[in-house]
C-alpha positions in Angstrom: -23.6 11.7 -3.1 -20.2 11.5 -4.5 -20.3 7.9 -5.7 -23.8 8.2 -8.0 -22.2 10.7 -9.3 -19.5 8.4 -11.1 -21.0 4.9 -12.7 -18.2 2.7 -13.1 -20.5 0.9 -15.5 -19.9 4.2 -17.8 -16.5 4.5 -17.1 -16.7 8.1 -15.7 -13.7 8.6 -13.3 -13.0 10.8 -10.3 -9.9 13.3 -10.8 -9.8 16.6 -9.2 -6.1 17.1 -10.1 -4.8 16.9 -13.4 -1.5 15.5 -15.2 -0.5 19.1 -15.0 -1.1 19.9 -11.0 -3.8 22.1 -12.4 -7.2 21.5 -10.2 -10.2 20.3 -12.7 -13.0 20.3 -10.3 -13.1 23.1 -7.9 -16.4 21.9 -6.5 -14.8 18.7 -5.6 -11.1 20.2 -4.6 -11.3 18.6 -0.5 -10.2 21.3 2.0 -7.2 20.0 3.9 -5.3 21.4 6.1 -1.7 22.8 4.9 0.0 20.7 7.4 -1.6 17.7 5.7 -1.1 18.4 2.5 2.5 19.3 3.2 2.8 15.9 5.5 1.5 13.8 2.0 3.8 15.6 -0.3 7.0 14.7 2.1 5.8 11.2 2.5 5.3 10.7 -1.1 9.1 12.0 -1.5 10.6 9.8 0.8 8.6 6.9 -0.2 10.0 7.4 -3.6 13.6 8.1 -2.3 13.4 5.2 -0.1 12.1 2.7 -3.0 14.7 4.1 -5.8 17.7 3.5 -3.3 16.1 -0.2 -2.4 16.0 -1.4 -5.7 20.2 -0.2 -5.8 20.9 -2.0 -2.7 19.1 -5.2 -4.0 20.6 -5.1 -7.1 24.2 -4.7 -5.0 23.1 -7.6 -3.0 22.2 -6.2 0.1 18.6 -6.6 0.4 16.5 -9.7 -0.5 13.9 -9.3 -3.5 11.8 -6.1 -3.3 8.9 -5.1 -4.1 9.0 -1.8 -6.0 6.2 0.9 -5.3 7.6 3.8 -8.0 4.6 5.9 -9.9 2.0 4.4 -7.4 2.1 6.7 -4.0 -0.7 9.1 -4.1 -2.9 5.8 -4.2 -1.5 5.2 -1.3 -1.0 8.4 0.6 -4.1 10.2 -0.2 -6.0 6.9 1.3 -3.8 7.1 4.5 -4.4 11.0 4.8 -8.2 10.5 5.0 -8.3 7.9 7.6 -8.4 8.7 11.5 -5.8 7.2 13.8 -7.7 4.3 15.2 -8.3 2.8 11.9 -6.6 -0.3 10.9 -4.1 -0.7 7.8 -4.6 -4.0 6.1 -1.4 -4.9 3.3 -0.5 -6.5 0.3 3.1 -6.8 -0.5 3.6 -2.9 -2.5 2.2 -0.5 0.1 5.5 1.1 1.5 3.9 5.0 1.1 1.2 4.0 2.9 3.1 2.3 5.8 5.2 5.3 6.3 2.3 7.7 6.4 0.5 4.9 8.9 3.3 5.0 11.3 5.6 2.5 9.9 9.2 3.5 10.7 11.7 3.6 7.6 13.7 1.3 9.5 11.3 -1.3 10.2 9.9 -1.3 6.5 13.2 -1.9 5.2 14.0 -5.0 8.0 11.3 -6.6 6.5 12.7 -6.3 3.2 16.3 -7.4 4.4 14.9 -10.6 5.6 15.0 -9.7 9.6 12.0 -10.4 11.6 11.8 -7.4 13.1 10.6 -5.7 10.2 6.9 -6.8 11.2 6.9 -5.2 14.9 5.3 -2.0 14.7 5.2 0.4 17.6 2.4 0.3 19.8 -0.4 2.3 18.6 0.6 1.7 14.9 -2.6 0.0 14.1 -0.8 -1.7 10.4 -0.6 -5.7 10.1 2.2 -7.0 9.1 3.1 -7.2 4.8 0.9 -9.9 3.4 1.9 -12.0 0.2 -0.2 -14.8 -0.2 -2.3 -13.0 -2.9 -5.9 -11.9 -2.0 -6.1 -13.2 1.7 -5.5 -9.7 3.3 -9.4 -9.0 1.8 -10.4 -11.7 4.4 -8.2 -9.7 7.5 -9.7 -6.7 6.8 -13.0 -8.3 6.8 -12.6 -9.9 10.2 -11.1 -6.7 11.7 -14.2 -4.5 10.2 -16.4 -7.5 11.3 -15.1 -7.3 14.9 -14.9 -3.5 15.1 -18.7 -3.1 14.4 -19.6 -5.9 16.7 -17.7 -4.4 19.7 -19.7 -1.0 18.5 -16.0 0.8 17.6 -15.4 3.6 15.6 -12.8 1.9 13.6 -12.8 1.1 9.8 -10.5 -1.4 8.0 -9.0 -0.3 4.8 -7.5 -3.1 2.8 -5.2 -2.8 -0.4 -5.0 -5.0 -3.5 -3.4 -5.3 -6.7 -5.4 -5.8 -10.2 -4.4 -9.4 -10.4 -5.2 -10.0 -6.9 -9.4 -9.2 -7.7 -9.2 -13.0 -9.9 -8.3 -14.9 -6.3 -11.2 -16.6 -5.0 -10.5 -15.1 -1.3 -11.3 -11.5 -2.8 -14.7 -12.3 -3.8 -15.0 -14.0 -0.5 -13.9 -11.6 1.4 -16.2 -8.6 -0.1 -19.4 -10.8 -0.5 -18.5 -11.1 3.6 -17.7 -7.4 4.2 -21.4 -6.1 1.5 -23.4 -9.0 3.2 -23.0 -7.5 7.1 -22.3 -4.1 6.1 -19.0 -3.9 7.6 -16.7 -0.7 7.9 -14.3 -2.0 5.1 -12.6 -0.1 2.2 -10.7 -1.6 -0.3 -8.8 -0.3 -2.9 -7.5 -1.7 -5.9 -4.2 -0.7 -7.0 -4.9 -0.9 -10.7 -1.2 -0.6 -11.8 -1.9 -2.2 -15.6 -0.3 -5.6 -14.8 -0.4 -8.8 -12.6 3.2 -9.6 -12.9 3.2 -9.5 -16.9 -0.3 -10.2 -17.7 -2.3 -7.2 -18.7 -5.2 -5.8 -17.5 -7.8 -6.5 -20.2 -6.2 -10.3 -20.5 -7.1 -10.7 -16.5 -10.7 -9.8 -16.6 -13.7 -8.7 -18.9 -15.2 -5.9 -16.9 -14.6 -2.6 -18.2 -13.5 -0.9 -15.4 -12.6 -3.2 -11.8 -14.9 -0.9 -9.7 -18.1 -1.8 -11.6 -17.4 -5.7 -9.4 -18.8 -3.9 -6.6 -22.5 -3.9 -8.1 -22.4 -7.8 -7.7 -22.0 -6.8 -3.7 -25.1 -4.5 -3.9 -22.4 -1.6 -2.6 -20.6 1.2 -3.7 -17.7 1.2 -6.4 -16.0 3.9 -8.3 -12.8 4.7 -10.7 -10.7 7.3 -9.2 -7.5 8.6 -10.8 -4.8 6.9 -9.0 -1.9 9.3 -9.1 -4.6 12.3 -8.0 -3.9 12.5 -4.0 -6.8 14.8 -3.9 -8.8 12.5 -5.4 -8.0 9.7 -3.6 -8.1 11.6 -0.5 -11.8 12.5 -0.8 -12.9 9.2 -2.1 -11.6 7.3 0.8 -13.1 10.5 3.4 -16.8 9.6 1.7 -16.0 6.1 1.9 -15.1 6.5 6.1 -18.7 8.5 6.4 -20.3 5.6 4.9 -18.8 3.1 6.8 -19.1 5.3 10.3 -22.8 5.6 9.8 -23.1 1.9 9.1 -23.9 2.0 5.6 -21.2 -0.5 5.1 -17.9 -1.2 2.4 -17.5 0.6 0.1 -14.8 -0.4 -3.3 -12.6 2.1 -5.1 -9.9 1.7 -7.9 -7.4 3.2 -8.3 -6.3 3.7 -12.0 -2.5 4.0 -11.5 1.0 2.6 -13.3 3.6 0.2 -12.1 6.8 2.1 -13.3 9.1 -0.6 -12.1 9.5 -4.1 -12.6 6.9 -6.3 -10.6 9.5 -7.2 -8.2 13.2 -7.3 -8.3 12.8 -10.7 -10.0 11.2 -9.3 -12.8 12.1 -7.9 -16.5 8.7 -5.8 -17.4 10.9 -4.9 -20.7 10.0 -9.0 -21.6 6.0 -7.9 -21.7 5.6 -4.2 -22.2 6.9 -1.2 -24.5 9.2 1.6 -23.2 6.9 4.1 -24.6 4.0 3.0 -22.5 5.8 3.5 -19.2 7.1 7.2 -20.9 3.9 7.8 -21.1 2.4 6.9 -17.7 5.6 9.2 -16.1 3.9 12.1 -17.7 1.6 11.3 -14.9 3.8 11.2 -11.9 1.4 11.8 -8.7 4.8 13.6 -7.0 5.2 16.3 -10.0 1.6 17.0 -10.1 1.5 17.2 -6.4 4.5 19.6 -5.6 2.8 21.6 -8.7 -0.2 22.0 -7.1 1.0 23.1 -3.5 3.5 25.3 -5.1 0.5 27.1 -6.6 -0.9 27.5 -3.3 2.3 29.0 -1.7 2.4 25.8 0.4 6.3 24.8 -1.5 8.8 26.0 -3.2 11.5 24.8 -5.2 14.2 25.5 -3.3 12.1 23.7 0.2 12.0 20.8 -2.3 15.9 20.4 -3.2 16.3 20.6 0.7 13.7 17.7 1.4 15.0 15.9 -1.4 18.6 16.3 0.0 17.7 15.5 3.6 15.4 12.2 2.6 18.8 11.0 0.4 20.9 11.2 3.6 18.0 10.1 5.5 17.4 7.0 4.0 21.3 5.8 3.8 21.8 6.5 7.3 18.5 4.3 7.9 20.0 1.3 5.7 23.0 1.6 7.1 21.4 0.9 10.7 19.3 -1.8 9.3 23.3 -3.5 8.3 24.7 -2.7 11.8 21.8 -4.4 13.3 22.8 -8.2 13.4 21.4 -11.5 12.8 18.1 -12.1 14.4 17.6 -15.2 17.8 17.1 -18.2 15.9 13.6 -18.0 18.2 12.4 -15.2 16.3 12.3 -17.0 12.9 9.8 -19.5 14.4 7.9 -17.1 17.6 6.0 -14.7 15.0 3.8 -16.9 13.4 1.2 -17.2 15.8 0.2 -15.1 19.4 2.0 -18.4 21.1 4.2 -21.0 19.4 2.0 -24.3 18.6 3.7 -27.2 19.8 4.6 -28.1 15.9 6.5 -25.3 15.8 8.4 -26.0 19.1 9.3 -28.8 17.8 10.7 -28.2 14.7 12.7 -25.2 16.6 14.2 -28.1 18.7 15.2 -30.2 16.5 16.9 -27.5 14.5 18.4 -26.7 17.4 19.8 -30.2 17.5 20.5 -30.0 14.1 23.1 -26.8 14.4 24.7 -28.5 17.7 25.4 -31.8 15.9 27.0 -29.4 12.5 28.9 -28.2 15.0 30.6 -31.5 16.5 30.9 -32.8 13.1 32.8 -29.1 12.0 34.7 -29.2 15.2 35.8 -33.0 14.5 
């Protein structure tokens, strides 16, 4: 099995692509279909596309603070690729690639991001929940979706992200102790980008590797190369066999690099060295990727300035949408909490309704 095959308590990690696109383990190389693998590499594109031009419009003052996802996609949309439609999409905050692969519109990811409601409505059939930021509490969703998804007998498996930082919150542990103890159909990743905001790694935690947590569950864990699609692809595939035949979670890490700041609010020059992050985007999970299906005949360079070209124009049209599309009903800042307002909030959209009728006597006077 694929997971004894790589003790996290040894540090051995999966990688089936190199730095250089070049393919490592042939044995392990998952066959996937070229209208897959081309559907990853565009995704990956025009996640990065989309999340270069979002830090520009923040920084211009057009979008609110922003959550930047640069260096991390094929942890993101090698996990999406091996998951069946009916599975559910459980966020963090830095998830973006995945949310587009899911079925999250470009439009509605960058709503959210611009402060309207509307960002959080998916279209029906888009089984994502809405971006989560409270940090670690999204281990706890998953867990209740898995949990009602094998008791209803579904074939239907939760995958939940989270960052390094996030594995310290008490709600993690809580959440996987849950998932291990009644064998749900729960994978969770950990995005191990390096840093929790600015603290390190090694000062967060003194496992050796972040997968090895999972023997205190009694499941599964392993170390997979984070900017390998491939790899991430098959890990997540095993992990969704496990999980179908009831053998329950199953906990992988992703060994990856935050490129950009935390958030837009942040100055990662303040805690870490330029040459680091050089060396990480020797790494890039894009330029290994469009290696490797060049290789294969699946891409070329010249279909790769026309995506590149049509994702740019893409994308500005899409923000430009988001700009034309209004303020939100004063309702919807208060109807989205909850299924059905509770009478709390019914009140306090009364009284600030009260509250903008009296500012406008006392304007108009």
């Amino acid at each position: 099995m694929l997971f004894e095959n790589f003790d996290p308590l040894k540090g051995e990690m999966l990688q089936i692509l190199d730095s250089e696109g070049k393919i490592v383990n042939d044995k392990l190389e998952p066959k996937i279909a070229k209208d897959t693998l081309i559907k990853m590499y565009k995704t990956m594109v025009l996640g990065r596309i989309a999340d270069e031009k979002a830090l520009q419009f923040q920084r211009q003052g057009r979008m609110l603070t922003y959550a930047p996802n640069i260096g991390q996609e094929a942890a993101q949309v090698g996990p999406m690729a091996a998951l069946e439609e009916q599975d559910w999409l459980v966020l963090a905050f830095r998830e973006f690639n995945a949310m587009l692969y899911k079925g999250v519109t470009l439009e509605q990811a960058f709503l959210y991001w611009y402060g309207n409601e509307r960002g959080s409505r998916y279209d029906d059939g888009v089984r994502v929940l809405p971006i989560n930021v409270p940090i670690g509490s999204q281990i706890n969703h998953a867990a209740g979706i898995a949990y009602a998804s094998k008791l209803q007998e579904k074939d239907e498996v939760a995958i939940v992200f989270i960052g390094d930082g996030g594995t310290s919150h008490g709600e993690f542990h809580e959440g996987m102790n849950f998932a291990a103890t009644f064998d749900l159909p729960m994978i969770t990743i950990i995005q191990n980008n390096q840093y929790a905001i600015s603290t390190p790694r090694h000062k967060a935690t003194k496992s050796k590797t972040l997968a090895q947590k999972a023997v205190a569950y009694g499941i599964p864990g392993i170390q997979v190369d984070g900017n390998d699609p491939l790899a991430m692809y098959l890990a997540v595939k095993t992990a969704r066999e496990r999980a179908k035949n009831g053998d329950g979670p199953t906990l992988i890490e992703a060994v990856t690099y935050r490129i950009g700041p935390h958030t837009t609010s942040d100055n990662p020059k303040l805690y870490r060295e330029d040459k680091e992050v050089e060396e990480w985007m020797k790494k890039d999970p894009i330029t290994r990727f469009k290696t490797y299906l060049i290789n294969k005949k699946y891409w070329s360079e010249e279909n790769d300035v026309e995506l590149h070209e049509q994702h740019k124009q893409f994308v500005l049209d899409t923000f430009k949408h988001v700009e034309e599309s209004g303020e939100v009903d004063l309702e919807e800042i208060f109807a989205y909490t909850y299924e059905k307002m509770t009478p709390n909030l019914e009140e306090q959209l009364a009284n600030y309704k009260e509250y903008l009728k009296s500012e406008e006597k006392s304007n108009g006077q």
